[in-house]
C-alpha positions, 0 to 999 in steps of 0.5 A: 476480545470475543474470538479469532476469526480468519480472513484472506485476501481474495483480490482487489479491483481498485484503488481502496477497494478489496474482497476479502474472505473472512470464515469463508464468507466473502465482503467488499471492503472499501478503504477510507483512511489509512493512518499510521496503525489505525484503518477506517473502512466500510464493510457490508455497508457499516462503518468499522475502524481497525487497529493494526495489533501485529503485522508479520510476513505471512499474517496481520492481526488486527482488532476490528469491533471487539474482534480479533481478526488474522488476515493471512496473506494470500499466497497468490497475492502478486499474482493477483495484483497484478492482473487486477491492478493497471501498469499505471497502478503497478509503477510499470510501464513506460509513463515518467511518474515514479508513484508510491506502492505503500501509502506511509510518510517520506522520511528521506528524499535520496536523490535530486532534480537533474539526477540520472537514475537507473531502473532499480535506484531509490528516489525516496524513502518511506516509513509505514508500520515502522518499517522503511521502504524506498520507492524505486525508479521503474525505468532509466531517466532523469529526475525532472520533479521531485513532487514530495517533501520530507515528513509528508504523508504519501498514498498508495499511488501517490505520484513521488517523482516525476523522469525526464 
């Protein structure tokens, strides 16, 4: 490994695209693929793939071309989703698709078609950097569609359920 280098995230505007400032010098990343701990992007309009080394609450290490980078999570990050990224985006709002915040794989589905839920109760649950997530009900309905089977690959976004 050549050096340590320091990036944070300074916002997204879209779905797979990110600025990102690394030693205070700011790039557009444009995700391609996200599988398991491996990344494949496009930054300063070159190809790269990452590995995810470490991944912590206020860190992720990865090695990109031979470098050891430390993206720090930004502590407005949120805030800065959430301006940036539409309610349809965010899981919000009033529509009847229940999507995906992580892309990761769906290690179980917990409720059926023909379920009353609640805002809050978990539809599905994903396992992404070896941690499991559920995907949680955004409003109150009833389960009209389950669109995901168990051991499928979901993206960040994916439609997992659909509410009457």
């Amino acid at each position: 490994m050549k050096e340590l280098r320091n990036a944070e995230v300074v916002r997204t505007t879209g779905r797979s695209t990110l600025t990102i400032r690394i030693d205070g010098r700011p790039h557009e990343i444009l995700l391609l693929k996200i599988i398991g701990n491996e990344i494949e992007f496009i930054m300063d309009k070159k190809y790269h793939r990452a590995k995810i080394v470490r991944s912590e609450t206020h860190e992720t290490r990865l090695l990109i071309d031979d470098h050891l980078i430390v993206i720090n999570r930004y502590p407005h990050i949120q805030e800065i989703l959430k301006e940036t990224l539409s309610a349809q985006e965010r899981g919000e709002g009033g529509d009847k698709n229940i999507m995906s915040q992580i892309p990761g794989r769906v290690v179980n589905i917990v409720t059926q078609v023909g379920t009353q839920v609640k805002k809050g109760d978990p539809i599905v649950v994903l396992e992404s950097m070896k941690m499991q997530v559920a995907v949680k009900a955004h409003k109150n309905g009833n389960i009209k569609q389950i669109k995901v089977n168990q051991g499928a690959t979901v993206a960040r976004y994916d439609v997992v359920a659909v509410l009457e």
